[in-house]
C-alpha positions in Angstrom: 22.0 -15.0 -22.6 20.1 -13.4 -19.8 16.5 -12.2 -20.2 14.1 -9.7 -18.3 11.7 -11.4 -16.6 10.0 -8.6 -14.9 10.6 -4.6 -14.2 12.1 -2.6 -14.1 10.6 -1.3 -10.9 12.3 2.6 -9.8 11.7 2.5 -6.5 13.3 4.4 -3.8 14.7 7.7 -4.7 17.3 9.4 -2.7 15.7 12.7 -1.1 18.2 13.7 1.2 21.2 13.9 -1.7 19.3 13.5 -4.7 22.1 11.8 -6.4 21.0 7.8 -6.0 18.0 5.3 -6.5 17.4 2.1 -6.8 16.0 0.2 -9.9 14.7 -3.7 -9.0 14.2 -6.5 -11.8 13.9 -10.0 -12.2 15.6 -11.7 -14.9 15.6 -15.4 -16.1 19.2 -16.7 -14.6 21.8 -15.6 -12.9 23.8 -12.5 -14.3 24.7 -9.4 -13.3 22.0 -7.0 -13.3 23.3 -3.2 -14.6 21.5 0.4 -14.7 23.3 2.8 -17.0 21.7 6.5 -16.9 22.0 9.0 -20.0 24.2 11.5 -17.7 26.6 9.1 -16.8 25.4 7.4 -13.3 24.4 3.8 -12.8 25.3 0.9 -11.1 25.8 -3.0 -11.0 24.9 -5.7 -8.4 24.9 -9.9 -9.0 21.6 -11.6 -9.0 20.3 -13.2 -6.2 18.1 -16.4 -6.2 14.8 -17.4 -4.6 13.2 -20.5 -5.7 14.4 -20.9 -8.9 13.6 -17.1 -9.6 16.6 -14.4 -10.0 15.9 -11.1 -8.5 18.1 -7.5 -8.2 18.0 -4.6 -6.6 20.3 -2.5 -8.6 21.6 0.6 -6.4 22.0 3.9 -8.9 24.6 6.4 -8.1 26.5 9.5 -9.3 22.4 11.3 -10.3 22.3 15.3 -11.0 20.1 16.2 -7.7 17.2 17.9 -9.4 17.7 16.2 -12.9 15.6 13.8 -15.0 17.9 11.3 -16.7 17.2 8.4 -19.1 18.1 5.0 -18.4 18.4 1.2 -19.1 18.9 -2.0 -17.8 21.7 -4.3 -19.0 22.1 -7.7 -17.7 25.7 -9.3 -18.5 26.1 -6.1 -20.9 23.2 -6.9 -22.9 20.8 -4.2 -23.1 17.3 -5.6 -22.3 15.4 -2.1 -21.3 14.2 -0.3 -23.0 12.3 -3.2 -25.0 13.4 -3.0 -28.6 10.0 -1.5 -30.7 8.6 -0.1 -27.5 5.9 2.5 -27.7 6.7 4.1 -24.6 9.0 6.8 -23.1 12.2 6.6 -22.3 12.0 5.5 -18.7 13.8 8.1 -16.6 14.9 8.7 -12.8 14.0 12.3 -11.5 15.7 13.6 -8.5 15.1 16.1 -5.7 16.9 19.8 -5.9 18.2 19.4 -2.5 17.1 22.4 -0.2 20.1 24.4 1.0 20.5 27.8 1.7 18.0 30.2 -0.7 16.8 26.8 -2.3 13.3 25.9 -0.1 12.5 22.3 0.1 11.6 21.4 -3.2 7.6 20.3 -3.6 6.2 16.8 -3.7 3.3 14.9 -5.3 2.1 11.9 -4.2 -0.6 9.7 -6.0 -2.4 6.8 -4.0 -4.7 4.8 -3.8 -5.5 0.6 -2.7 -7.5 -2.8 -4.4 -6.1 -3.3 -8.1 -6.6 -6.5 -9.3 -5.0 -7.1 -12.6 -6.4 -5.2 -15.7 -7.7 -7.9 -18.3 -5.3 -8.7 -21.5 -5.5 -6.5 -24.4 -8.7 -6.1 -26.7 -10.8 -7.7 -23.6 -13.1 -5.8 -21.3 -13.0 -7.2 -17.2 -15.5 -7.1 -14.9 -14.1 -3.7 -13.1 -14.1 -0.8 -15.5 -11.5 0.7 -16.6 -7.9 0.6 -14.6 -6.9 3.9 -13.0 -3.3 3.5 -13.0 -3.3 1.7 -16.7 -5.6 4.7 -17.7 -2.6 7.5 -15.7 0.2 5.8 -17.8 -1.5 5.8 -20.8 -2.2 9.8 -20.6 1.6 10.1 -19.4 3.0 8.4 -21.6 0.9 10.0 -24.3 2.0 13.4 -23.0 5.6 13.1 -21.5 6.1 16.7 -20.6 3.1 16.6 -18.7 3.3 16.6 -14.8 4.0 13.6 -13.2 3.9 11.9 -9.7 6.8 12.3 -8.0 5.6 9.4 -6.0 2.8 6.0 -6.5 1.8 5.4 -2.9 -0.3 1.7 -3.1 -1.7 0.9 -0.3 -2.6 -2.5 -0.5 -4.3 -5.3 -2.3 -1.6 -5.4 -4.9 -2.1 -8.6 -5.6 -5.2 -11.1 -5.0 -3.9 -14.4 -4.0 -7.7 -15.1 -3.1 -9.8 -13.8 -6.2 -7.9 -15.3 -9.6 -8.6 -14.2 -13.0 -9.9 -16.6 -15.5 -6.6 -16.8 -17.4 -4.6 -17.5 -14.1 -7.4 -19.9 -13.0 -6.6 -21.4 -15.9 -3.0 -22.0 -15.6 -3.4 -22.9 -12.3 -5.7 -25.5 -13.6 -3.0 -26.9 -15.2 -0.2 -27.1 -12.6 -2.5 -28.7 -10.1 -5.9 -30.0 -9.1 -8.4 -27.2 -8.4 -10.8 -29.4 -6.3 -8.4 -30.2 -3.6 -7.6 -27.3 -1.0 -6.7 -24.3 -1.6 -8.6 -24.7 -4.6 -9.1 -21.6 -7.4 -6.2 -19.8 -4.8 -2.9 -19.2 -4.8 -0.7 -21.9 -3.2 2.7 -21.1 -2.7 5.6 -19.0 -3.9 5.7 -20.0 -7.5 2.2 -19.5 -7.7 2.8 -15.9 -6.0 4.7 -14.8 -8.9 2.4 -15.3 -11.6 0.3 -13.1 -9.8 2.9 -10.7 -10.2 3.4 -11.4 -13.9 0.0 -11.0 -14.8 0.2 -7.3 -12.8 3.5 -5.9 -13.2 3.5 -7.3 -17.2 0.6 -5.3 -18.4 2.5 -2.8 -20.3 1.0 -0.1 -19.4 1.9 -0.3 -15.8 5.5 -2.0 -16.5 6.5 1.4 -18.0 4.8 3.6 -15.1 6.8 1.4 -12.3 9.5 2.1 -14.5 9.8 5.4 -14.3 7.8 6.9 -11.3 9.0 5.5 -8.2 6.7 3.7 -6.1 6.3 2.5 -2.3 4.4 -0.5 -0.6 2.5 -1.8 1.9 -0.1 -4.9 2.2 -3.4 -5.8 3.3 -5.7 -8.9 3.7 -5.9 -10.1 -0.2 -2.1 -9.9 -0.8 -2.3 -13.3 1.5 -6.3 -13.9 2.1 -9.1 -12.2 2.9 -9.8 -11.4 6.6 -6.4 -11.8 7.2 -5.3 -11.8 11.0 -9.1 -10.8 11.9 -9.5 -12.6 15.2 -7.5 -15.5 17.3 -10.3 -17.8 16.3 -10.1 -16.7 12.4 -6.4 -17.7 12.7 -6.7 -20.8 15.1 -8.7 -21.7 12.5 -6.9 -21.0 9.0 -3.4 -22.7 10.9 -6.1 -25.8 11.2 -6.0 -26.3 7.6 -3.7 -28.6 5.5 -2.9 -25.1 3.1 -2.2 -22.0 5.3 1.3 -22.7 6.4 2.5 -22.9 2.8 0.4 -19.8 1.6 1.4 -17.3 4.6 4.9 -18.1 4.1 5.0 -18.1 0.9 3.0 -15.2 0.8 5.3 -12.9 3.2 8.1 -14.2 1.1 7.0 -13.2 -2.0 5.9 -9.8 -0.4 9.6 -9.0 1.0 11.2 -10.4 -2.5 9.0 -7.6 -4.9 7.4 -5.2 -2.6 9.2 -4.4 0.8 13.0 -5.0 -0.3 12.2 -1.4 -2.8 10.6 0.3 0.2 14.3 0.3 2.0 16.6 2.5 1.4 20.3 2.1 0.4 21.4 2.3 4.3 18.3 0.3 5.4 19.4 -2.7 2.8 23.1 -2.6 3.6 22.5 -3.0 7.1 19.7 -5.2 6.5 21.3 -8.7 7.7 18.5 -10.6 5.8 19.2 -9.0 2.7 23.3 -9.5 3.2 22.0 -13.5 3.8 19.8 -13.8 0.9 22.7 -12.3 -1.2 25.4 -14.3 0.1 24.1 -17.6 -0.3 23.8 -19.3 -3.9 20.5 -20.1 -2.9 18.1 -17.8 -0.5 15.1 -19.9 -0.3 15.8 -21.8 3.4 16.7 -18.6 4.8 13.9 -16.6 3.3 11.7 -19.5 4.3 12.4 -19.3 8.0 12.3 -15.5 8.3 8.2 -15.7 7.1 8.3 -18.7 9.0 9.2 -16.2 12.1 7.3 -13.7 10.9 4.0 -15.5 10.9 4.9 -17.6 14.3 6.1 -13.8 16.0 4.8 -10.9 14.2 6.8 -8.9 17.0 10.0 -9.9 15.3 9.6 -8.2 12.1 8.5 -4.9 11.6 7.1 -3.8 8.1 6.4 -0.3 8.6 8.5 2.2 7.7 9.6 5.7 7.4 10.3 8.1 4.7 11.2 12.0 5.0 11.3 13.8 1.6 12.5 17.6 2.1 9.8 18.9 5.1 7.2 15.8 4.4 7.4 12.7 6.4 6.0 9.3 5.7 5.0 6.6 8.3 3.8 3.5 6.4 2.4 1.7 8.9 1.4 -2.5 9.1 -2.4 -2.9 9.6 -2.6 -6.2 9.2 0.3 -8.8 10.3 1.7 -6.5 13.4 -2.0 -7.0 15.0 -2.6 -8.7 18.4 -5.7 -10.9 18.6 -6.0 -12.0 22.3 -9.6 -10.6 22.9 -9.0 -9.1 26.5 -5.8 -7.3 24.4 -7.0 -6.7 21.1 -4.7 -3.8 19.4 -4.1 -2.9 15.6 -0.1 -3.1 16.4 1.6 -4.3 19.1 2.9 -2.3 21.7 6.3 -1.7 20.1 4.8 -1.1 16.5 2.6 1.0 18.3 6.1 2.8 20.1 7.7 3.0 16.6 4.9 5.2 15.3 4.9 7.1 18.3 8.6 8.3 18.1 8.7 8.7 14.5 5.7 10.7 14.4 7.2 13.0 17.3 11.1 12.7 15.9 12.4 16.2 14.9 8.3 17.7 15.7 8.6 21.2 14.3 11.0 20.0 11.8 8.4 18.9 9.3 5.5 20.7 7.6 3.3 18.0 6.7 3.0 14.3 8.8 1.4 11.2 6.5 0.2 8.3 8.0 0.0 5.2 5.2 -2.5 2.9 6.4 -4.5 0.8 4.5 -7.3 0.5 6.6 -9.1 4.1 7.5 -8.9 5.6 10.6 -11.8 7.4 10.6 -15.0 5.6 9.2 -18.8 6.5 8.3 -19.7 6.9 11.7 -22.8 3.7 11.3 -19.7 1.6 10.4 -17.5 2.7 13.2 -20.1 2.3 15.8 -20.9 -1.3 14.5 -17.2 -2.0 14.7 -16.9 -0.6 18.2 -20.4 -3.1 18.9 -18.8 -6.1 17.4 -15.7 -5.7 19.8 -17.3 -5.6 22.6 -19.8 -8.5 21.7 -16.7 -10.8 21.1 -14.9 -9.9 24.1 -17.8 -10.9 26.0 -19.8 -7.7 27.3 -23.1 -9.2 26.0 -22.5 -13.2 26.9 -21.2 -16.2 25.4 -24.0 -16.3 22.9 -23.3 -12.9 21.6 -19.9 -13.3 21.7 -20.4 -15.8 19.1 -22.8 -14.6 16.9 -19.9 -11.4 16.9 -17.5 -13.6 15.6 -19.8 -14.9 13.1 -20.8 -11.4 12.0 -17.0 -9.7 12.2 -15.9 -12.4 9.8 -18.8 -11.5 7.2 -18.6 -8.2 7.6 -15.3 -7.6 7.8 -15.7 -5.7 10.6 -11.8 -5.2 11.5 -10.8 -1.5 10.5 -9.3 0.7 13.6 -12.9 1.0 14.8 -12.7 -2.7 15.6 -9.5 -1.9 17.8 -10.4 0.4 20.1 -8.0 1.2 22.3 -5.7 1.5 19.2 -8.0 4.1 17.8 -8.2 6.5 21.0 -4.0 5.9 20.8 -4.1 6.8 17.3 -6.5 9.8 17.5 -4.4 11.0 20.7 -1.2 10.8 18.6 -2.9 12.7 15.8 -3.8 15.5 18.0 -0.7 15.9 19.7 1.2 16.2 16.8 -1.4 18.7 15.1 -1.7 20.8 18.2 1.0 23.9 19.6 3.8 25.9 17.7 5.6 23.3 16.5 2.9 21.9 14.6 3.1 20.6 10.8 0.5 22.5 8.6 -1.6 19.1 8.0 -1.8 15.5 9.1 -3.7 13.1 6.5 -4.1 9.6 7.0 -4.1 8.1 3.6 -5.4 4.8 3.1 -8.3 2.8 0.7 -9.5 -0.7 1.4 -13.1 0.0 1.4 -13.9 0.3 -2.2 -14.8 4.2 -2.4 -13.1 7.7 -2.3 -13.6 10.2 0.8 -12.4 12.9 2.8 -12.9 13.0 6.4 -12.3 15.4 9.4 -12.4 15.0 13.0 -13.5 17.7 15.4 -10.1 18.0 17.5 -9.0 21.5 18.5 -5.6 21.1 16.6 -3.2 23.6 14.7 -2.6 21.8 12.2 -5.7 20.7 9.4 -5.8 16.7 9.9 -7.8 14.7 7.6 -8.7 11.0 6.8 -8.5 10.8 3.2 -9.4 7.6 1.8 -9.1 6.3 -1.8 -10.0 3.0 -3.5 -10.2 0.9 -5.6 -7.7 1.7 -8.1 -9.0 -1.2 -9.9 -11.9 -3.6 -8.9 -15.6 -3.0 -8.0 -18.2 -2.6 -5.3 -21.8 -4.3 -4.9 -24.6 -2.7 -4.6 -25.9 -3.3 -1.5 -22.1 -2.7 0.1 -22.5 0.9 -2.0 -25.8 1.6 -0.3 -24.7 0.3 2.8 -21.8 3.1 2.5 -24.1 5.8 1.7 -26.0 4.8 4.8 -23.2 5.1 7.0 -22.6 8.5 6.4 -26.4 9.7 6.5 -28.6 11.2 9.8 -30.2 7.5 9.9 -27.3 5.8 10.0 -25.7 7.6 13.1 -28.6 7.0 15.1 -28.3 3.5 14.2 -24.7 3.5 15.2 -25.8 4.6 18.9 -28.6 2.3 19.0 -25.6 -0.2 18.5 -23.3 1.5 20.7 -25.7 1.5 23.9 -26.3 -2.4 23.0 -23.0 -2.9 23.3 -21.8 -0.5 26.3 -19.3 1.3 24.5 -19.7 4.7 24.6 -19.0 7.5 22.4 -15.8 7.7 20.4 -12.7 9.4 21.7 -13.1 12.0 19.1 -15.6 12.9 16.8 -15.4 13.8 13.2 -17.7 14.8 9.8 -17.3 13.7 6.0 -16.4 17.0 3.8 -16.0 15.0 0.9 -17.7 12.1 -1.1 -18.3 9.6 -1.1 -17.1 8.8 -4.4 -17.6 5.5 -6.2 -15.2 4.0 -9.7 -11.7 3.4 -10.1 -9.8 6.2 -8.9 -6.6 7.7 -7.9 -6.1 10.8 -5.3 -2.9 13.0 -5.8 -1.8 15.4 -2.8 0.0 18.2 -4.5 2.3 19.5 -1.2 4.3 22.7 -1.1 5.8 24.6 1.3 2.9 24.8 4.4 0.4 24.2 1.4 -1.8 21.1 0.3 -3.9 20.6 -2.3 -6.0 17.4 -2.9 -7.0 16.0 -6.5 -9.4 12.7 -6.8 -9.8 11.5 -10.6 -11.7 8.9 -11.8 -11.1 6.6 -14.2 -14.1 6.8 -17.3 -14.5 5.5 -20.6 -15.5 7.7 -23.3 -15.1 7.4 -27.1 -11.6 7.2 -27.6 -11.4 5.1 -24.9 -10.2 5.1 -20.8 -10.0 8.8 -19.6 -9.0 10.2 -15.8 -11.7 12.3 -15.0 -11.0 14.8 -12.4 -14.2 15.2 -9.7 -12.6 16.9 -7.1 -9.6 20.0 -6.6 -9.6 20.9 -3.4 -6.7 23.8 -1.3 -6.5 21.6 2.5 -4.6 24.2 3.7 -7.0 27.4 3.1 -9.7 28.5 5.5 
């Protein structure tokens, strides 16, 4: 008999009809993987395989638009969700009241945030604090009428193929020999999905992926550190015996349980990958030789994508493997990622209120840290010498000194973008860049004459911690001394001012912590909670309310 492996995850949700979804699972063979919903819609699809691992995407139809149904997962016609005994909700799919005439476009709340490394087993305290998203579905699940996100937005560092827990350190100690390369890291794709295990199992979690649908994207630790940095960083890492294996199976395992629940039905059926994978007792080779592609021709591939629900749209956009490195060319994407934002940003302008930009590295930094990104650019491309170029590469790589700052041609394009779609009568009411990475919570605004209220609004970790001195060195950033260190730097290195100029109007906030962006009509509100222990354990912790759209 077929078992359930892992999920389910809800993932997309149909905002344009608000009749379908789509559920994803792994089981532990082949079967057929089945969603059956209290009001009577569901669906079925076979299994597909990827090294020895059986994976669905199960495609629910026939929903009530603006409904909240019950559901489970059958494999084979064996129920095998809800887990018998569970202490949790019934996990549920909630739909969209489709806007029509008299019916405005219904609301939509997004909770987000980056950098949440795996909460410790049961009865043990971590290193980290409490989780924030362990600590949400606890308090939702303890008050199931309660308001809920309508969407999880997680924006990278999902997984840390690079920083192991003991337990996984552990079992990894006992597949292989730690003291040959990679070492105490993740190898290859069967390696990949105990990261996933150890995340997606918590129970906590399982049933919040269960039943609030969530979307995608990666950074540097869901593959290593530094990730696509700098041509030398890479020259360097293909040098190794290791890297092949772990990029590819690293963009592999990121297509099979993150990106294939980011596409919508349309996207996957015309998705001639997916149609491949599925058609082929075996997906492996072909799935191999797509990251294989991938990694060899990042233009090839594009990971971003676009989501519109009601009058919000969502561009979630690749940071990290649509880069190009050349240093006479540097640019965050390449010139057709950097066309695919473009035209989606601008598609239908006027016909959106509100424009979101998912990126998990900021746009807009503490100004010290900008300016020292803009510095180390210019040192490595040679403005300064040979020497200096080197001692830049030495310090980008330590540093990680690679946000949009570090790019910047790609940051003028970006901040022109912004403006032009925040600027006239046609313009949405905000445009927020949401993103996380950098271990803290802020809000940022740039000093553009727009229409529209733009803000960078940045929000990690969701689980994991910050040193000191990288804390203080934050705090300095943002402070008089540290701008007039950041020009100091900047006339070292001959760049100039920025493009556009900007101020912090909120935090910097320090824990594990989750924003929510509450938007309605022309209307957004912003909500940071934090998660804090207390006596009867984990509590969120709101710290700021905030209207974005009032004077």
């Amino acid at each position: 008999m077929a078992g359930l492996r892992l999920g389910p995850l809800l993932r997309h949700v149909d905002w344009d009809t608000g009749a379908a979804a789509t559920v994803w699972v792994e089981t532990d063979r082949p079967c057929t993987a089945q969603v059956r919903c209290a009001d009577g819609a569901g669906g079925s699809v076979r299994t597909f395989q990827i090294a020895g691992h059986h994976y669905a995407l199960v495609p629910v139809t026939g929903l009530t638009p603006g409904g909240t149904t019950a559901y489970e997962v059958l494999l084979d016609g064996v129920r095998v969700w809800p887990l018998p005994d569970s202490r949790f909700p019934a996990s549920t799919i909630t739909t969209p009241a489709v806007e029509g005439p008299g019916r405005p476009a219904p609301g939509l709340r997004i909770s987000f945030g980056s950098c949440r490394q795996a909460a410790p087993p049961a009865g043990s305290r971590g290193p980290h604090g409490p989780d924030a998203l362990d600590t949400l579905a606890a308090q939702l699940a303890a008050a199931p009428q309660a308001d809920r996100p309508d969407l999880l937005l997680l924006l990278g560092d999902q997984v840390y193929a690079d920083q192991l827990s003991r337990e996984t350190r552990r079992w990894l100690a006992a597949r292989r020999d730690l003291r040959e390369p990679p070492g105490a890291q993740v190898a290859d794709y069967e390696e990949y999905t105990r990261l996933y295990d150890e995340s997606w199992l918590d129970p906590e979690i399982r049933w919040l992926l269960s039943t609030v649908p969530s979307l995608q994207i990666f950074d540097d630790h869901d593959v290593v550190d530094d990730w696509n940095t700098s041509a030398a960083w890479l020259a360097e890492m293909r040098a190794t015996p290791w890297w092949q294996e772990r990029v590819v199976s690293g963009l592999m395992s990121y297509w099979v349980y993150q990106h294939l629940g980011n596409l919508s039905p349309a996207e996957l059926a015309a998705d001639p990958l997916y149609a491949a994978v599925r058609n082929t007792p075996d997906g492996t080779d072909v799935l191999r030789a797509f990251a294989a592609e991938a990694d060899a021709d990042p233009a090839s591939v594009r990971w971003s994508y676009r989501r519109d629900f009601g009058r919000v749209r969502l561009l979630m956009v690749d940071t990290r493997a649509a880069r190009v490195l050349t240093e006479d060319r540097r640019a965050m994407l390449d010139p057709a990622e950097q066309q695919w934002v473009r035209e989606n940003a601008l598609a239908g302008h006027g016909g959106y209120d509100h424009l979101l930009v998912g990126s998990s590295l900021p746009w807009l930094m503490p100004p010290l840290i900008h300016d020292a990104e803009g510095w180390n650019a210019a040192l490595c491309r040679g403005e300064r010498g040979e020497r200096w170029a080197r001692i830049g590469e030495n310090l980008r790589r330590r540093s990680d000194l690679e946000h949009w700052a570090a790019f910047p041609a790609s940051f003028a394009a970006l901040s022109d973008l912004v403006e032009e779609v925040g600027t006239g009568p046609r313009a949405p009411a905000t445009v927020c860049v949401l993103s996380g990475d950098v271990h803290h919570a802020y809000v940022a605004e740039p000093l553009i004459p727009s229409t529209a209220r733009v803000f960078q609004l940045t929000c990690s970790p969701v689980h994991n911690s910050i040193h000191l001195a990288v804390k203080l060195g934050f705090r300095l950033g943002w402070s008089r001394t540290g701008r007039w260190l950041g020009r100091l730097l900047a006339k070292h290195g001959r760049t100039g001012r920025p493009p556009v100029a900007w101020r912090r109007t909120g935090g910097p906030w320090f824990g594990n912590q989750l924003m929510t962006l509450a938007l309605s009509g022309r209307t957004a509100r912003l909500r940071l909670d934090q998660a804090r222990l207390s006596g009867k354990g984990a509590r969120l912790v709101q710290v700021l309310d905030r209207e974005l759209t009032g004077s």
